[in-house]
C-alpha positions as CSV (number, residue, x, y, z in Angstrom):
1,X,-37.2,22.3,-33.1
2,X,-35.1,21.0,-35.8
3,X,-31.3,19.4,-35.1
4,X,-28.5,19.5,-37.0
5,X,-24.8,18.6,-36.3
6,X,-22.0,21.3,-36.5
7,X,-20.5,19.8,-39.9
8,X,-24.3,20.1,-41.3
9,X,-24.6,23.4,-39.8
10,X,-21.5,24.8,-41.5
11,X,-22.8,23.5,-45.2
12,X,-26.1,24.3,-44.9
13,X,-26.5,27.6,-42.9
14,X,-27.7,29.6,-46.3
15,X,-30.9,27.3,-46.0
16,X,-30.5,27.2,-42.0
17,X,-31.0,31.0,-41.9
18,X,-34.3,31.1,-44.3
19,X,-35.6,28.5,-42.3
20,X,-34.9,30.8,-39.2
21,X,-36.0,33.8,-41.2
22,X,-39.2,32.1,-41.7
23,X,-39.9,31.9,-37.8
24,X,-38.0,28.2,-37.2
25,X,-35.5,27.4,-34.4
26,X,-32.3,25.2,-35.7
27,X,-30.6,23.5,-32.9
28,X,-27.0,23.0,-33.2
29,X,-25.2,19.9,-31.9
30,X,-21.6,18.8,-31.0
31,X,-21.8,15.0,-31.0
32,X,-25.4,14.8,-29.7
33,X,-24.8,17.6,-27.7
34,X,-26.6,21.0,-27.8
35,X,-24.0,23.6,-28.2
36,X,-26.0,26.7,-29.8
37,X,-29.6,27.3,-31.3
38,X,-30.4,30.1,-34.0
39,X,-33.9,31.7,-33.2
40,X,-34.9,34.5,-34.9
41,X,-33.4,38.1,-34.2
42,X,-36.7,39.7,-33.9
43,X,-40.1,38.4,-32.7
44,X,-42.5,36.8,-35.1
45,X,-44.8,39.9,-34.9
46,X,-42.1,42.5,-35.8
47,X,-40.8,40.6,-39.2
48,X,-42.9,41.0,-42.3
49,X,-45.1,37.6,-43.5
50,X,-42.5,35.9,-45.7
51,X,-43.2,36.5,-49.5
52,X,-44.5,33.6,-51.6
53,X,-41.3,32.7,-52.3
54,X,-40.1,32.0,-49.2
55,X,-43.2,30.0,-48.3
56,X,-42.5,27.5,-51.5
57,X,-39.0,27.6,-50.8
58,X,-39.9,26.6,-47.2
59,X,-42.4,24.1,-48.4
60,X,-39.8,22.4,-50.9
61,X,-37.2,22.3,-48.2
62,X,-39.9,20.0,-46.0
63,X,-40.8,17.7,-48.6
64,X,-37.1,16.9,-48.6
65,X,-36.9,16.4,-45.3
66,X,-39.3,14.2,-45.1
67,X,-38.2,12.5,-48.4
68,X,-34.7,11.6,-46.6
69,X,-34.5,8.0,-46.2
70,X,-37.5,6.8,-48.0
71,X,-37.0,4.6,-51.0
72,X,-38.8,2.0,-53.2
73,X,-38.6,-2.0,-52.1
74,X,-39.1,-2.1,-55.7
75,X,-37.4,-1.1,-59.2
76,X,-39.2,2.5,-60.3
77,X,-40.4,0.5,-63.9
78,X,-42.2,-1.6,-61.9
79,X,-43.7,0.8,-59.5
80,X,-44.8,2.4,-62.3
81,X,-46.5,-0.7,-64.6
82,X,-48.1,-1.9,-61.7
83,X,-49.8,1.3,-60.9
84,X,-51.2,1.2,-64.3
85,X,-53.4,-2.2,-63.8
């Protein structure tokens, strides 16, 4: 189940509520404590499958996730020429 603080909450919840939409539960916190989660409103098997759109849109969204925090030890030009040798 996915976290997110109150402030994140409040300027993401567009992207919260596809997420939810898709079938995800966001859990909401108050400094690091759980105040409210957003589940779907009906059960997996009553919603439609989301369209292909919402699947790439879901799948972009991850990708960021997990890109959050990563970076290079090295300049990208140099990532780059050294990948060529």
């Amino acid at each position: 189940m996915k976290q997110v603080a109150v402030f994140e909450a409040k300027t993401r919840l567009s992207e919260l509520l596809d997420e939810v939409e898709a079938g995800a539960e966001v859990l909401i916190t108050r400094r690091g404590t759980a105040v409210a989660r957003l589940v779907p409103a009906e059960p997996r098997s009553a919603r439609p499958a989301p369209s292909r759109k919402q699947r790439v849109a879901q799948a972009l969204r991850s990708l960021a996730e997990l890109r959050r925090g990563v970076t290079l030890d090295l300049p990208l030009r140099q990532a780059i020429d050294s990948g060529r040798d």
